[in-house]
N, CA and C atoms as a LAMMPS dump frame, in Angstrom:
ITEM: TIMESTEP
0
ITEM: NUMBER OF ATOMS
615
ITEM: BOX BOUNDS ff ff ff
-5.0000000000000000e+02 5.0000000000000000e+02
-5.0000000000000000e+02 5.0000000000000000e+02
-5.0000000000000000e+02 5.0000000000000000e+02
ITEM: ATOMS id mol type element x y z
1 1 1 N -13.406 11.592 -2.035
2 1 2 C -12.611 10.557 -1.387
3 1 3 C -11.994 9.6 -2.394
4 2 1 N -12.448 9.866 -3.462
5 2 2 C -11.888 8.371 -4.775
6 2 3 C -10.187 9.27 -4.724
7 3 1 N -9.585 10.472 -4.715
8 3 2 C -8.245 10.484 -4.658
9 3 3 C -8.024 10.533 -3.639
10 4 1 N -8.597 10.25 -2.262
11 4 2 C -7.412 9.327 -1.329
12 4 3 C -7.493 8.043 -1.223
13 5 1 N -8.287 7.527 -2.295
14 5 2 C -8.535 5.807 -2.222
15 5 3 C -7.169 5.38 -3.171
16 6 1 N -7.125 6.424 -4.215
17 6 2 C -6.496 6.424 -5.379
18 6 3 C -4.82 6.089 -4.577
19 7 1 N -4.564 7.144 -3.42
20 7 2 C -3.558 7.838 -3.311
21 7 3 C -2.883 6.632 -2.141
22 8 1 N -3.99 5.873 -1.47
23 8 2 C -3.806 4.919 -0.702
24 8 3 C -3.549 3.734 -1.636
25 9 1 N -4.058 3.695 -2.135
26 9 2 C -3.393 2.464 -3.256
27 9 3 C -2.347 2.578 -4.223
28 10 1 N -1.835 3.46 -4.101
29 10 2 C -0.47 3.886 -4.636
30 10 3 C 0.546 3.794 -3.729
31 11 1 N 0.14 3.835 -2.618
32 11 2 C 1.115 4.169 -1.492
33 11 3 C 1.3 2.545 -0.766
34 12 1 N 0.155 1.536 -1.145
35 12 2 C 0.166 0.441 -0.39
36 12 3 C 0.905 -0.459 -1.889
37 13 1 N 0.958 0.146 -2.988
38 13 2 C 1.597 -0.52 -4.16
39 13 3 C 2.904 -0.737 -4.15
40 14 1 N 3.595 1.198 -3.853
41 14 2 C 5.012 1.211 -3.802
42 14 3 C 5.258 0.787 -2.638
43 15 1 N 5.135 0.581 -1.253
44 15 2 C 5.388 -0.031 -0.509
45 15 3 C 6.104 -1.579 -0.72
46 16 1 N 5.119 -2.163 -1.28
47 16 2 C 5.614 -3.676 -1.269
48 16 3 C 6.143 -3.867 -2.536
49 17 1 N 6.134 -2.879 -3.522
50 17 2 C 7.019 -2.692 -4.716
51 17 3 C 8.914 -2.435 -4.371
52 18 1 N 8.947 -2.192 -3.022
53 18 2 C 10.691 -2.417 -3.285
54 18 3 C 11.278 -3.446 -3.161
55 19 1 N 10.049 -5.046 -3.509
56 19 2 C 10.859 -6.193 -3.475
57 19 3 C 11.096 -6.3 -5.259
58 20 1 N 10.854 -4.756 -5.946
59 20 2 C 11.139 -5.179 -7.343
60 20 3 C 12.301 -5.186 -8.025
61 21 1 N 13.083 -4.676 -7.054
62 21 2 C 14.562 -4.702 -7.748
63 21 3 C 15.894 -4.619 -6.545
64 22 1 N 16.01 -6.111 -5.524
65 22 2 C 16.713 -6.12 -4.84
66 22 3 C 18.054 -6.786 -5.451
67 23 1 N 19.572 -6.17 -5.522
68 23 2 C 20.529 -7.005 -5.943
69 23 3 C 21.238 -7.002 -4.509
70 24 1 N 21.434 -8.486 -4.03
71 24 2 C 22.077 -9.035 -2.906
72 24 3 C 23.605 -9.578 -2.838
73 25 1 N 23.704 -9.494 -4.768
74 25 2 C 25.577 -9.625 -4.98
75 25 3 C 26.494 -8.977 -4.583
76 26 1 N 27.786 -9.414 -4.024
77 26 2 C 28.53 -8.619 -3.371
78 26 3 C 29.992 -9.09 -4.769
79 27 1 N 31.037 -8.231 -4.357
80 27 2 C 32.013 -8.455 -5.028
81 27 3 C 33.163 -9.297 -3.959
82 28 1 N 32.377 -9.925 -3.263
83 28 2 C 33.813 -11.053 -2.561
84 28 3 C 34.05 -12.345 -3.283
85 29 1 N 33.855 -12.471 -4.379
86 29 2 C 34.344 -13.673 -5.057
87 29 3 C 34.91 -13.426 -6.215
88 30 1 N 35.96 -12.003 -6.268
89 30 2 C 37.04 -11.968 -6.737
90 30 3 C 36.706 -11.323 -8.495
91 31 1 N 35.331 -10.661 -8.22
92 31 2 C 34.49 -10.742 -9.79
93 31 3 C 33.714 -11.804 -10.762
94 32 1 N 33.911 -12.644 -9.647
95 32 2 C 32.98 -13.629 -10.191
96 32 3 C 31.645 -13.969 -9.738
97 33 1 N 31.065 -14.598 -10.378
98 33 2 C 29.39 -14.568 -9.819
99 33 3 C 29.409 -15.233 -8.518
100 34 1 N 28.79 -15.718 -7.652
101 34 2 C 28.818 -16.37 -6.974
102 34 3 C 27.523 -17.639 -7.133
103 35 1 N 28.194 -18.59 -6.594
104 35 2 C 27.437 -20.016 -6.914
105 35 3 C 26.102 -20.432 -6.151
106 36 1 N 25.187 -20.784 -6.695
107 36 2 C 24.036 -21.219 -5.632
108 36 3 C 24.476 -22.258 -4.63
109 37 1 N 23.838 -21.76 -3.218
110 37 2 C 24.123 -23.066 -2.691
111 37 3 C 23.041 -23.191 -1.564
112 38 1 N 21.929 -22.8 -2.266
113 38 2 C 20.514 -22.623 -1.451
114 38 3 C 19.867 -23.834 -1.359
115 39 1 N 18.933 -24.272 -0.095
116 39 2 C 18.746 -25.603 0.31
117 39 3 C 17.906 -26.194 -0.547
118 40 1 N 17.005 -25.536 -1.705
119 40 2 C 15.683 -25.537 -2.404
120 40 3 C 16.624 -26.677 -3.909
121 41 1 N 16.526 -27.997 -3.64
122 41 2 C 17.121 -28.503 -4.78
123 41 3 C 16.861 -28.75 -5.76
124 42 1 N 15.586 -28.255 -6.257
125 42 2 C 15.044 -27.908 -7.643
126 42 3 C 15.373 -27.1 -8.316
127 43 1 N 16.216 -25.778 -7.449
128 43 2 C 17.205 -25.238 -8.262
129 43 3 C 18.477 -25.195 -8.716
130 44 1 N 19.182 -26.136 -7.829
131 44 2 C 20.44 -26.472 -8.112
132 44 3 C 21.203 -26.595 -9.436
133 45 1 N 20.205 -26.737 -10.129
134 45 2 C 20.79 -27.844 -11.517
135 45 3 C 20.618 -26.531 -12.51
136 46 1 N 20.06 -25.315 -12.627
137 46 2 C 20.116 -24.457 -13.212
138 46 3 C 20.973 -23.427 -12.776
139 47 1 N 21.063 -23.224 -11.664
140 47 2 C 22.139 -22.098 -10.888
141 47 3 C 23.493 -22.32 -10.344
142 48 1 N 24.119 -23.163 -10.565
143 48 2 C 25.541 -23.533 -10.309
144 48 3 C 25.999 -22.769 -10.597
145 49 1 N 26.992 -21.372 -10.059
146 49 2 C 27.996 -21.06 -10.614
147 49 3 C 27.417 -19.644 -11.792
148 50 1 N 26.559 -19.234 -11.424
149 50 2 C 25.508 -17.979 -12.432
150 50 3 C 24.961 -17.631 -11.694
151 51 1 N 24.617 -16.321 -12.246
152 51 2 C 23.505 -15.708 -11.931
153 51 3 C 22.529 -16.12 -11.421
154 52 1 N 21.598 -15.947 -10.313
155 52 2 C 20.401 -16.478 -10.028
156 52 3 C 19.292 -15.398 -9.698
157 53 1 N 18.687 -15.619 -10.088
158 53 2 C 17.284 -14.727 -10.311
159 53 3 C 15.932 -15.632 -10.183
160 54 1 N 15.47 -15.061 -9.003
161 54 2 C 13.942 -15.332 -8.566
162 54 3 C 12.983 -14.059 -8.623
163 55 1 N 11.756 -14.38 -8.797
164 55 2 C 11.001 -13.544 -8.622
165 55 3 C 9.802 -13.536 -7.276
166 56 1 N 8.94 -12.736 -7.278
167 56 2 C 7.845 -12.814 -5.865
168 56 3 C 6.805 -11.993 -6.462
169 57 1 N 5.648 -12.478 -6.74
170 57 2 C 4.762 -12.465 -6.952
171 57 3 C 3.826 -11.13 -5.941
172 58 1 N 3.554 -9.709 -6.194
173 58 2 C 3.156 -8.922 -5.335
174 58 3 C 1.451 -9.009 -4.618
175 59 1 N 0.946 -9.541 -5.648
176 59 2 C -0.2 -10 -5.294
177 59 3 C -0.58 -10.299 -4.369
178 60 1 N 0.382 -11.863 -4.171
179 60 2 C 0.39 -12.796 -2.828
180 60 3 C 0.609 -12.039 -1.993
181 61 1 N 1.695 -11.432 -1.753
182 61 2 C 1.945 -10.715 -0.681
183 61 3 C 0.909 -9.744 -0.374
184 62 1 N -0.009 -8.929 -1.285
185 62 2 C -0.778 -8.112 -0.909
186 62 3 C -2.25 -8.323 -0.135
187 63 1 N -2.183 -9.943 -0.567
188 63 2 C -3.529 -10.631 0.328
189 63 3 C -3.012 -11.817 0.774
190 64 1 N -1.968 -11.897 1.23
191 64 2 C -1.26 -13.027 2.439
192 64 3 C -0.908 -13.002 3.466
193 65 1 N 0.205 -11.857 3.119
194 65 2 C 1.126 -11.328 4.507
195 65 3 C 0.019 -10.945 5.092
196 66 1 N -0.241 -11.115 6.875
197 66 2 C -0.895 -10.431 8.031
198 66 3 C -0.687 -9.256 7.878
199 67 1 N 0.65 -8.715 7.889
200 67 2 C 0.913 -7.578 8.186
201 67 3 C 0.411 -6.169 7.476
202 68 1 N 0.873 -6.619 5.674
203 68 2 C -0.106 -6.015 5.035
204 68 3 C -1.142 -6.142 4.848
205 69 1 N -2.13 -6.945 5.233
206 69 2 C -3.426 -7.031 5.578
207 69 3 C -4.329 -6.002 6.475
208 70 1 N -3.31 -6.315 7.909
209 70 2 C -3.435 -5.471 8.636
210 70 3 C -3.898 -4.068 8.3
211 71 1 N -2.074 -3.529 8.138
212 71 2 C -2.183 -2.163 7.691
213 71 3 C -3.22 -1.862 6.438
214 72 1 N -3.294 -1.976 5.303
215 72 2 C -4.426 -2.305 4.182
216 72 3 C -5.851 -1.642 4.91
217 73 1 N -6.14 -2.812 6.126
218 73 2 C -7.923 -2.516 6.181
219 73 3 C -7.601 -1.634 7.161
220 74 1 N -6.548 -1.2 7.806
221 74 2 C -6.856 -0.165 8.881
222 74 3 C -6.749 1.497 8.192
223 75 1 N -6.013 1.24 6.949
224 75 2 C -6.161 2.399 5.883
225 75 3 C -7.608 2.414 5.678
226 76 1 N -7.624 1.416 4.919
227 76 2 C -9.081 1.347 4.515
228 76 3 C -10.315 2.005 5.722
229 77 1 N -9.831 1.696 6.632
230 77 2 C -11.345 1.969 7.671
231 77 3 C -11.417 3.382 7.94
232 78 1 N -9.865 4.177 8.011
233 78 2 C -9.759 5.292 7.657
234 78 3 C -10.423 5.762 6.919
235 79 1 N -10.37 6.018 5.939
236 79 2 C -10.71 6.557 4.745
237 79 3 C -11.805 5.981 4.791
238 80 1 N -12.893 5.019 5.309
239 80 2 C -14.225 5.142 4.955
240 80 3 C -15.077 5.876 6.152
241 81 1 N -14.41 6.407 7.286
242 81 2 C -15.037 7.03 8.141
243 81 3 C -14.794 7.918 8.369
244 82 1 N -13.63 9.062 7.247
245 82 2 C -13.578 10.151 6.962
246 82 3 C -14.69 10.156 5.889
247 83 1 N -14.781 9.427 4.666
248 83 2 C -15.705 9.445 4.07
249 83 3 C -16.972 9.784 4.66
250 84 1 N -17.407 8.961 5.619
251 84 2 C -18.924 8.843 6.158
252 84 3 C -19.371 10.37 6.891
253 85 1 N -17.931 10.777 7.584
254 85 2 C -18.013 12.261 8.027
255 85 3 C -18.446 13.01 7.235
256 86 1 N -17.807 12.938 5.892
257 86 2 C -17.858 14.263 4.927
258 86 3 C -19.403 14.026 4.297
259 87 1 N -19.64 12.801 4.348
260 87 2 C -20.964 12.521 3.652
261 87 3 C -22.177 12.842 4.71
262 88 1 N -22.411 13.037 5.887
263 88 2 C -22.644 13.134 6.907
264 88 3 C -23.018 14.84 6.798
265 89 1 N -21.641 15.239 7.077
266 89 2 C -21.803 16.811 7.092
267 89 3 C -22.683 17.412 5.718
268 90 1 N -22.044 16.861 4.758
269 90 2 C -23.152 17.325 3.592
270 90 3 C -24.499 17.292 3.597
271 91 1 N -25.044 15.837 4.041
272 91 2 C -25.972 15.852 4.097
273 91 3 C -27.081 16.419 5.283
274 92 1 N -26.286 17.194 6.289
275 92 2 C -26.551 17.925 7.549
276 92 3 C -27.123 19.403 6.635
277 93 1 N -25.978 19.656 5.855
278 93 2 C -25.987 20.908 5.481
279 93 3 C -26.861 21.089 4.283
280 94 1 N -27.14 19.536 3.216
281 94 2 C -28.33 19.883 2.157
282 94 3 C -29.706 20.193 2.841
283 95 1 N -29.792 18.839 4.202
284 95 2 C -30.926 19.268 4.959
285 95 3 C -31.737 20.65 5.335
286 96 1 N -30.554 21.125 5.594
287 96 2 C -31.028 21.963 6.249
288 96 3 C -31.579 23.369 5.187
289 97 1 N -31.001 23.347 3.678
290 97 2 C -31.648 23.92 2.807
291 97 3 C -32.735 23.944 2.346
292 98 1 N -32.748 22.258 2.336
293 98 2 C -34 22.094 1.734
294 98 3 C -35.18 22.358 2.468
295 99 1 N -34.974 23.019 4.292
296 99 2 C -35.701 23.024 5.082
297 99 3 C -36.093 24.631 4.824
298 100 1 N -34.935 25.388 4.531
299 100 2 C -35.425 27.003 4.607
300 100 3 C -36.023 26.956 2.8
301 101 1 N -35.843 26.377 2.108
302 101 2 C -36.389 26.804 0.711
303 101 3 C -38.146 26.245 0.962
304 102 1 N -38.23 25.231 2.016
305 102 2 C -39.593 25.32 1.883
306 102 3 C -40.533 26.516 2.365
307 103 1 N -39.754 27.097 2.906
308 103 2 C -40.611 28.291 3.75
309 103 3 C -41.298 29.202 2.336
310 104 1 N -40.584 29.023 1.368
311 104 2 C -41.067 29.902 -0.326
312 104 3 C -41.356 31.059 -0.115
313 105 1 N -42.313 31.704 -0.006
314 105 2 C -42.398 33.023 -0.71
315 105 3 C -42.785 33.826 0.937
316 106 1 N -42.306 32.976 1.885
317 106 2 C -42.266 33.485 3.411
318 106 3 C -40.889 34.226 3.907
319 107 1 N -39.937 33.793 2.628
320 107 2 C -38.831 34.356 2.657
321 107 3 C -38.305 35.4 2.508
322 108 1 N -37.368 36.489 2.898
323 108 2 C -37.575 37.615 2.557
324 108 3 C -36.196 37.913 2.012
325 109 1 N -35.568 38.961 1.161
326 109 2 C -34.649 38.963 0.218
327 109 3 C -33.258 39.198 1.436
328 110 1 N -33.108 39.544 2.179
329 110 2 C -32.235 39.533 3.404
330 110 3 C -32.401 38.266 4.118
331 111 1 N -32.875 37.425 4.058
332 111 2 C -33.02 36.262 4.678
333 111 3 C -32.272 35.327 4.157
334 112 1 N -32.429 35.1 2.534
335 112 2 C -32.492 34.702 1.239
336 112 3 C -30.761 34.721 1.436
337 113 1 N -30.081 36.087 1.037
338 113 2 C -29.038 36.308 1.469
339 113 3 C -28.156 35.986 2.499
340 114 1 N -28.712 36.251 3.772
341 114 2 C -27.937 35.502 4.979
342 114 3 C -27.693 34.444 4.893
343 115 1 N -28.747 33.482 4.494
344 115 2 C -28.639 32.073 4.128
345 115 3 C -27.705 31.736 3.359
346 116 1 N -27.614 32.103 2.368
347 116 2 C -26.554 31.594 1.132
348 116 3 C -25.431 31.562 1.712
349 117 1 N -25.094 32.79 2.247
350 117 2 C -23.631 33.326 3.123
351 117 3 C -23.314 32.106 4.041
352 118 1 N -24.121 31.974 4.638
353 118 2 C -23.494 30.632 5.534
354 118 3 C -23.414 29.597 4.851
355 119 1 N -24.449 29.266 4.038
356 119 2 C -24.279 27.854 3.244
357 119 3 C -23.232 27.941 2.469
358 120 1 N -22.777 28.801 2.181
359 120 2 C -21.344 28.678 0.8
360 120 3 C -20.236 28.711 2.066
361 121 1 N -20.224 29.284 3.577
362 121 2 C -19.395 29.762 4.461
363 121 3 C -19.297 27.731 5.154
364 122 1 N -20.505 27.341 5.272
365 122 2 C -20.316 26 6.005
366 122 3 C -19.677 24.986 4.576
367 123 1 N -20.292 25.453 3.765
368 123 2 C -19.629 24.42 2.095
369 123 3 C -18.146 24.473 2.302
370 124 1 N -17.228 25.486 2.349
371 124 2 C -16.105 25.847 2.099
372 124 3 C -15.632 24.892 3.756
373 125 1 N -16.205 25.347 4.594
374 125 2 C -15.299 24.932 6.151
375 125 3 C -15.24 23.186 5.44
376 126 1 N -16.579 22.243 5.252
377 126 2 C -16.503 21.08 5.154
378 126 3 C -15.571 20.497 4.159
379 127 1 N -15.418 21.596 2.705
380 127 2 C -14.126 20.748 2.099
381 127 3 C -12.843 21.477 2.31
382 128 1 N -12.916 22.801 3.281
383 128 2 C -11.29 22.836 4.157
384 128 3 C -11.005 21.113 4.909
385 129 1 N -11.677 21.138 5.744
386 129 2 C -11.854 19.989 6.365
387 129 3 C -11.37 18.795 5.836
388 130 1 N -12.129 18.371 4.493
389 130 2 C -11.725 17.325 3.782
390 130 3 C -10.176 17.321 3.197
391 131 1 N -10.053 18.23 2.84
392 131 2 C -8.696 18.563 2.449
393 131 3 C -7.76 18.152 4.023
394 132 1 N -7.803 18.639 4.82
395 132 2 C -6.723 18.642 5.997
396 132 3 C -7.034 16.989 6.053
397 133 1 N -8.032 16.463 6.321
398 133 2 C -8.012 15.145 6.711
399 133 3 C -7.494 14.347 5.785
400 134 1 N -7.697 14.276 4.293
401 134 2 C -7.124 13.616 3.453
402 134 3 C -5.31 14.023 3.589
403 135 1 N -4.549 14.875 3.244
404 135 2 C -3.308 15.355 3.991
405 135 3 C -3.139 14.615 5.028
406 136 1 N -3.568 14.196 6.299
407 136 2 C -3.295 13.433 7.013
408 136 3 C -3.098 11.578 6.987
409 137 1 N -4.696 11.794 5.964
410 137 2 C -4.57 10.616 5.759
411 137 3 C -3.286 9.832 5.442
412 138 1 N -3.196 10.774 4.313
413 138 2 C -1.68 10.143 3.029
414 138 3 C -0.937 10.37 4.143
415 139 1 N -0.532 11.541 4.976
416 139 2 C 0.472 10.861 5.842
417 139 3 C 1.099 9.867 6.54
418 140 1 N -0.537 9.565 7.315
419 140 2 C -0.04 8.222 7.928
420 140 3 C 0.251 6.86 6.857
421 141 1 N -0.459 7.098 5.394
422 141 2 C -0.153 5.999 4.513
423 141 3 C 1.244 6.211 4.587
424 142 1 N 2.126 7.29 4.506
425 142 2 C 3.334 7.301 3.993
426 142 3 C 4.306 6.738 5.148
427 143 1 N 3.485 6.9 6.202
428 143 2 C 4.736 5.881 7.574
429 143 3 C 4.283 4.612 7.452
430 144 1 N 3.328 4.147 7.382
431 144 2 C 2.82 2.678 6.693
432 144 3 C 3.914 2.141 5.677
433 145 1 N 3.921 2.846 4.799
434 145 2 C 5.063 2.704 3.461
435 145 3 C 6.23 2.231 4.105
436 146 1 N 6.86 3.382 4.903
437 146 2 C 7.707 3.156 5.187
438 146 3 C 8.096 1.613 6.123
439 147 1 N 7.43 1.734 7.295
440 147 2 C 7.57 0.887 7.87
441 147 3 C 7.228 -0.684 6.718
442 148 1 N 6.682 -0.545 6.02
443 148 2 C 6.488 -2.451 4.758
444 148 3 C 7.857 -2.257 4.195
445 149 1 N 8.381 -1.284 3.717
446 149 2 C 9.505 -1.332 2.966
447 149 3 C 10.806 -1.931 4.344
448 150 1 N 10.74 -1.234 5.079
449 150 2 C 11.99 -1.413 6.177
450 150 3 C 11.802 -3.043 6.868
451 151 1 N 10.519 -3.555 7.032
452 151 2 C 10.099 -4.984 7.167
453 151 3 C 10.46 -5.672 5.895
454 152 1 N 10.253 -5.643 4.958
455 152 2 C 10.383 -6.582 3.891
456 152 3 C 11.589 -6.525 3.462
457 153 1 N 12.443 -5.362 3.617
458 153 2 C 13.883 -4.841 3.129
459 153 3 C 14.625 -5.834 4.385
460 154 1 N 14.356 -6.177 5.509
461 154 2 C 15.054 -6.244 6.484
462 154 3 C 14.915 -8.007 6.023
463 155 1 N 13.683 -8.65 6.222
464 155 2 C 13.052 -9.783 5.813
465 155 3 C 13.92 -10.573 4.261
466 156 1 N 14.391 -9.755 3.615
467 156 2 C 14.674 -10.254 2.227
468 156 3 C 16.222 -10.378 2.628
469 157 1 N 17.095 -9.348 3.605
470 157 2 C 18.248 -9.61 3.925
471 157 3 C 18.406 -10.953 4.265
472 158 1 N 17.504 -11.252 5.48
473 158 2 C 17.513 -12.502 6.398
474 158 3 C 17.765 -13.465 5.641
475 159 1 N 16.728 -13.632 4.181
476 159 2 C 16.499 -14.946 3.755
477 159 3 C 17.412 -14.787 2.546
478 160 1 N 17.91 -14.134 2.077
479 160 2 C 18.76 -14.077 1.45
480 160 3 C 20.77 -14.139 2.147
481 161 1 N 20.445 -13.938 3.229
482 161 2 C 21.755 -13.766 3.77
483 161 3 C 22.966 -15.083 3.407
484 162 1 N 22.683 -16.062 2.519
485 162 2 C 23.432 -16.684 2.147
486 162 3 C 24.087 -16.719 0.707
487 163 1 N 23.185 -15.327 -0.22
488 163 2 C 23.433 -15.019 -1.383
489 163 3 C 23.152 -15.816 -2.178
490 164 1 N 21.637 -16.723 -2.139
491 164 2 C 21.952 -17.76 -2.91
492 164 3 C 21.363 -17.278 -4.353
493 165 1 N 20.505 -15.826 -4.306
494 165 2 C 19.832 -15.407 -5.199
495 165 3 C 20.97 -13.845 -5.635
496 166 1 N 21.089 -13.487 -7.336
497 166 2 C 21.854 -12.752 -6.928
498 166 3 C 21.023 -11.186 -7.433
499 167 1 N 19.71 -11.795 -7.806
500 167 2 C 18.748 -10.915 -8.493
501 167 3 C 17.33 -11.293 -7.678
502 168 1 N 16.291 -9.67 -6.916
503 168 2 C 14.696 -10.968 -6.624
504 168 3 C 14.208 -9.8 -7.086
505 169 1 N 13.263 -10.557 -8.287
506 169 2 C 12.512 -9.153 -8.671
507 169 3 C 10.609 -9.596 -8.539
508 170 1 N 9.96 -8.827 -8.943
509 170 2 C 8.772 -8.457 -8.638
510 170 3 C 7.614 -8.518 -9.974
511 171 1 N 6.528 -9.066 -9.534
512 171 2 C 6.079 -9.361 -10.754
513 171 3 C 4.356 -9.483 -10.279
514 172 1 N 3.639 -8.756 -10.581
515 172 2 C 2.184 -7.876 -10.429
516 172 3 C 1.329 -7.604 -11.038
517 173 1 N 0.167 -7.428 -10.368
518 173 2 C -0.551 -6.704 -11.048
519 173 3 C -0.17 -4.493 -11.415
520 174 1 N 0.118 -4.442 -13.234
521 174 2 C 0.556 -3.454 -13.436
522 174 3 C 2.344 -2.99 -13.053
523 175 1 N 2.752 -4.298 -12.73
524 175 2 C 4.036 -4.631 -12.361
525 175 3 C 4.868 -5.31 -13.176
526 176 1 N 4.039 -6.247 -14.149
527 176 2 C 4.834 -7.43 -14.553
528 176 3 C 5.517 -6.971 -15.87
529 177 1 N 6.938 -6.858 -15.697
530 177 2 C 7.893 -6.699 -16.954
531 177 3 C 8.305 -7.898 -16.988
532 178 1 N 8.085 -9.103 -16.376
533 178 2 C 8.786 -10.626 -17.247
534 178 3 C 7.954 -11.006 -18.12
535 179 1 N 8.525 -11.094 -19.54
536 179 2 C 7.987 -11.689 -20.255
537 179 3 C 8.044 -12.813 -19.972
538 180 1 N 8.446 -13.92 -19.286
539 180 2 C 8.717 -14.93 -19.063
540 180 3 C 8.878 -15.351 -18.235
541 181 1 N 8.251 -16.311 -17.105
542 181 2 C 8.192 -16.796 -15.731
543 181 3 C 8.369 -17.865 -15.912
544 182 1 N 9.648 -18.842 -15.132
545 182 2 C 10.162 -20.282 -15.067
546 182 3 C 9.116 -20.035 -13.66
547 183 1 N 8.4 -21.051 -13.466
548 183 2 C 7.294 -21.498 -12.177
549 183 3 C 8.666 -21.569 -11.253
550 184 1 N 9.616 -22.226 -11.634
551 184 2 C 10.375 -22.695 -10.805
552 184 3 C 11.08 -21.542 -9.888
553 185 1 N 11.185 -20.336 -10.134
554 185 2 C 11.807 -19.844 -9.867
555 185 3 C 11.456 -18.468 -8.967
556 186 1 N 9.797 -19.14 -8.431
557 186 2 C 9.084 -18.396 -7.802
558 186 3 C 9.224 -18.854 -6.352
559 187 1 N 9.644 -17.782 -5.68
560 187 2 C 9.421 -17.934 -4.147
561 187 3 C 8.689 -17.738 -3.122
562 188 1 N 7.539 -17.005 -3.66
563 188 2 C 6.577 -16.079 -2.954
564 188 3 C 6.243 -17.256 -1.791
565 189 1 N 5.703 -18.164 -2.317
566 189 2 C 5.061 -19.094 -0.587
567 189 3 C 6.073 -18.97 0.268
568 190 1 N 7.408 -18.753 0.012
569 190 2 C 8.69 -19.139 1.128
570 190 3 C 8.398 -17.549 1.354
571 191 1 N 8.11 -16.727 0.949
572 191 2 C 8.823 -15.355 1.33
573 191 3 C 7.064 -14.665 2.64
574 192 1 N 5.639 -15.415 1.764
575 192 2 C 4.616 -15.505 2.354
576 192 3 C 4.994 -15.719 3.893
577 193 1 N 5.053 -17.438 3.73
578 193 2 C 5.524 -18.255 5.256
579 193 3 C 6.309 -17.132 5.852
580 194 1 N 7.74 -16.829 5.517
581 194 2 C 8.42 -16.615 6.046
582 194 3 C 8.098 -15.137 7.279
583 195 1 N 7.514 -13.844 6.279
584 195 2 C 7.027 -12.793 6.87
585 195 3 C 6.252 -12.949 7.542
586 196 1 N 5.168 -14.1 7.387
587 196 2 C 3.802 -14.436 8.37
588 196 3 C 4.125 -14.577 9.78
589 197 1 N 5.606 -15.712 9.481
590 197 2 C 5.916 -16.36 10.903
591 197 3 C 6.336 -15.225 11.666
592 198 1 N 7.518 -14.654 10.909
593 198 2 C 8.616 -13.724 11.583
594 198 3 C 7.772 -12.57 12.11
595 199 1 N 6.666 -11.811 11.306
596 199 2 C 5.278 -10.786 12.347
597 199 3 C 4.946 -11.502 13.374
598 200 1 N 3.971 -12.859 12.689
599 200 2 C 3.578 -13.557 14.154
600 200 3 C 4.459 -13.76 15.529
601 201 1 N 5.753 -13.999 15.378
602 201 2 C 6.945 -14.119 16.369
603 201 3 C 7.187 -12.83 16.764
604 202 1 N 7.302 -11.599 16.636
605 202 2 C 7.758 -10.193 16.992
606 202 3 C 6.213 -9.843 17.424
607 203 1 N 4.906 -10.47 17.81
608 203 2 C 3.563 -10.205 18.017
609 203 3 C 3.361 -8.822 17.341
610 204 1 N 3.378 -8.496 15.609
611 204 2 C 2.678 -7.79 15.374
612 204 3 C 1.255 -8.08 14.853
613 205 1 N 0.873 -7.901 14.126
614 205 2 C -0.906 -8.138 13.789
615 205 3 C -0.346 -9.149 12.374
């Protein structure tokens, strides 16, 4: 189960990883940049008329937002009660060895044989098994994916819909290519609030 833990945390990474490289610039101002004119006036005085570039912190989002929270432990509960199955069945099936090897020298060489046959025949069904369920698993991670990307993609339009940013990139754990973070220029609590409210208002989790 450690590679579908692996495979779930890859999948809950890139998910909220496509707030790492959104450009929201359009070419209606004739080739020119377009000017900040976002309500946040601590930035004003650096973004007049340039480029503007914020970043969002993935972290926060990965233990803030409800939503990915949500989805997160309901992966998670997955995958620990496929786990408990497979651990379950194994230990059904060591049992029950350790029950015919005590019989010892009551055993007879056709017995001995039959036995094995099923035990390697029930070994193989339990990690067919594991296999199909993990396959499923990652599936449903991968509509999970989808659906954080199409929420946060949709979410970043909204709050951006005035262009006041013309760059929002992403900055993580195993994420972070800024060498350099202006504090100022972090939005994550606005982008936090913002997804919290807008789930809470559409009553998702």
């Amino acid at each position: 189960m450690q590679k579908i833990s692996t495979i779930l945390t890859g999948i809950l990474l890139v998910a909220v990883a496509v707030l790492f490289y959104l450009h929201f610039s359009s070419d209606k101002h004739g080739g020119k940049n377009p000017s900040f004119n976002g309500k946040n006036n601590s930035k004003d005085s650096f973004c007049a008329g340039k480029q503007v570039v914020a970043y969002v912190e993935l972290d926060s989002l990965y233990t803030q937002v409800a939503f990915i929270k949500a989805k997160r432990s309901e992966l998670e509960l997955d995958q620990k009660n496929l786990s408990d199955q497979y651990n379950n069945q194994y230990n059904i099936l060591e049992a029950e060895k350790a029950k015919f090897i005590k019989r010892g020298s009551a055993i007879t060489q056709q017995e001995a044989q039959e036995f094995q046959d099923k035990y390697l025949q029930r070994q193989q069904e339990i990690e067919t098994q594991k296999q199909a369920n993990g396959q499923a698993l990652a599936t449903k991670g991968a509509k999970v994916m989808d659906e954080m990307q199409v929420t946060l993609r949709d979410f970043l339009k909204e709050y951006n819909k005035d262009k006041k940013f013309t760059y929002i990139l992403a900055t993580g754990t195993g994420l972070d290519y800024l060498f350099y973070k202006d504090s100022s220029l972090n939005i994550t609590p606005e982008i936090v609030k913002g997804l919290n409210e807008k789930i809470k208002a559409n009553g998702k989790p």
